[in-house]
C-alpha positions, 0 to 999 in steps of 0.5 A: 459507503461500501468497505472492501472486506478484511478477515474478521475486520470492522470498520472502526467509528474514530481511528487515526489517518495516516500522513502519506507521501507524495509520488515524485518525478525525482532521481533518487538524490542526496541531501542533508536535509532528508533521510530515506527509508525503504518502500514496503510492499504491504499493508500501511497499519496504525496501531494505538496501545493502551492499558485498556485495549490494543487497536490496529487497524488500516489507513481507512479503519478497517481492523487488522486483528483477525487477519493478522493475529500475531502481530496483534497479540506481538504488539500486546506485549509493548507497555505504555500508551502509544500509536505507531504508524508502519506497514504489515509485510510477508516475506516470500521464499526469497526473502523479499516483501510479497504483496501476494502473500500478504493478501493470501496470509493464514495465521498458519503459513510458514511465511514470516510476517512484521509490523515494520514501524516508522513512526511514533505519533504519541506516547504516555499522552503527549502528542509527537505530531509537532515534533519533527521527524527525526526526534520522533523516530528517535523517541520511537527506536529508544521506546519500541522493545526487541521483538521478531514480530514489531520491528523499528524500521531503520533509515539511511540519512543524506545518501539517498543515490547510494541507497536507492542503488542497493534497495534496485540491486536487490528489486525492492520497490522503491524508497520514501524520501523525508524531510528530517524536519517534518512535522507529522501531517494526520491525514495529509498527502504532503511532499514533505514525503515522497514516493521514488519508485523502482518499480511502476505500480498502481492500485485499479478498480476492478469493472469487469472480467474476460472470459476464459480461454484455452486451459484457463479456468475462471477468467481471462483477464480482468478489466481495470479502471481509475478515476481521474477528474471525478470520472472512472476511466479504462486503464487496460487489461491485466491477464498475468500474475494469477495462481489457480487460487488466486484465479478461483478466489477474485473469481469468486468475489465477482460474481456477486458482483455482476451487473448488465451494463458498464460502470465506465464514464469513457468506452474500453477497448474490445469489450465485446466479451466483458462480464461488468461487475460494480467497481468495488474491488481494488487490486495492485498491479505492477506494469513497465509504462503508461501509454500515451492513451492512457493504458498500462503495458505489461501489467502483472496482477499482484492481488486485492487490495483489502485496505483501500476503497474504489473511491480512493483509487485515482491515477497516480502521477508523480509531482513535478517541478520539484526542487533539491538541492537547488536542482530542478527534476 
């Protein structure tokens, strides 16, 4: 199975998958049952720290030390046997997490950069994974030291509505509802967690590139596929977001990837001017509605996704018919 690249990463023979959230359909709501934290635009890391070694690595066991060394070397500073789980950010001049910027990140750059921990699964050899949520984030926040670079990711308990509001005010991308009783599910994708969006975002696979025109350098637009029911399916075109380095550089990784013949199981749109390429990148694109043929509108590129292989990558659908507060979406 073919791994996207990481700056000096591996692929790790054991590592510890992460439970994930389910994306609703649901307004963001109010509950005494749940708490809410904010959505972060990054990279979903797992680190496990020891005596012996430090270990951190993505959702897939790819390994983050090279890409991101002060988070590393941070997190060699914490005592004790433990594995956490949260997500790498990078700020951008506005304060805000850019995905952008974390897919360019150099160890040099002026932007400042966090390992935003959420969760404890382990700690001095106990296993947490039984214990519900809120007594795990509690033994997380009294554990975890002061650091600028490993930080305890706080939550807002019951009052999800009035959270939302300030996480939308401020253009951040959503907010992760959890159930306070939650167990941790290693590997699971489980509505005890849920996804609300403020913003449509989907990861696609990259299957083919248009050509340049006017003063556009390298390509057009790229070609964008998911899959859905086994089968790789067309989801449009995205031709905005790109910097000329971010033109130059993807440009760069397709080229070796150029094939004669289209990847798709379904027919895209105005191919006629298409380069195919095999679907191994994946990027993240941001977008305002899926129509009803199936196709993004308005899809901005935000960058490659290096923590995520094509084969993963499917529509995703928010679930529906789920139920709060006795109260239908």
């Amino acid at each position: 199975m073919k791994y996207p690249r990481i700056e000096g990463g591996r692929k790790l023979t054991s590592f510890v998958s992460p439970m994930k959230a389910q994306l609703s359909d649901l307004l963001a709501f109010d509950n005494k049952d749940w708490l809410f934290e904010i959505k972060w635009d990054g990279y979903r890391a797992i680190a496990e720290i020891s005596n012996k070694e430090v270990k951190l690595y993505s959702r897939n066991g790819l390994t983050f030390d090279k890409a991101y060394p002060k988070v590393f070397e941070a997190l060699k500073a914490i005592k004790g046997d433990v594995v956490l789980d949260g997500e790498i950010v990078v700020y951008g001049e506005d304060g805000k997490p850019s995905f952008q910027k974390l897919q360019n990140y150099k160890n040099t750059d002026r932007y400042p950069i966090q390992y935003l921990v959420f969760d404890c699964l382990a700690l001095k050899g106990r296993d947490l994974t039984r214990l519900s949520l809120v007594e795990r984030k509690a033994i997380l926040k009294k554990f975890l030291p002061e650091s600028p670079v490993v930080m305890y990711c706080d939550h807002v308990e019951d009052y999800g509505k009035a959270f939302f509001a300030e996480v939308k005010k401020i253009g951040l991308e959503g907010i992760i509802a959890k159930k306070k009783l939650s167990t941790y599910q290693i590997g699971k994708r489980t509505s005890d967690w849920l996804k609300i969006k403020n913003v449509q975002g989907q990861e696609a696979i990259i299957v083919g590139y248009t050509e340049p025109k006017g003063s556009r350098s390298h390509f057009g637009s790229l070609v964008l596929a998911v899959k859905n029911k086994g089968k790789l399916v067309p989801i449009g075109n995205v031709g905005t977001g790109f910097t000329d380095r971010s033109l130059k550089e993807v440009y760069a990784k397709l080229k070796p990837l150029v094939r004669k013949t289209s990847p798709l199981d379904a027919p895209a749109k105005d191919a006629a001017d298409v380069t195919w390429v095999e679907p191994t990148l994946v990027c993240n694109i941001r977008f305002t509605e899926m129509t009803e043929d199936g196709s993004v509108r308005h899809p901005v590129f935000e960058g490659l996704r290096v923590d995520k292989m094509a084969a993963e990558v499917v529509l995703e659908k928010p679930k529906k018919g789920k139920t709060v507060k006795g109260r239908k979406s």
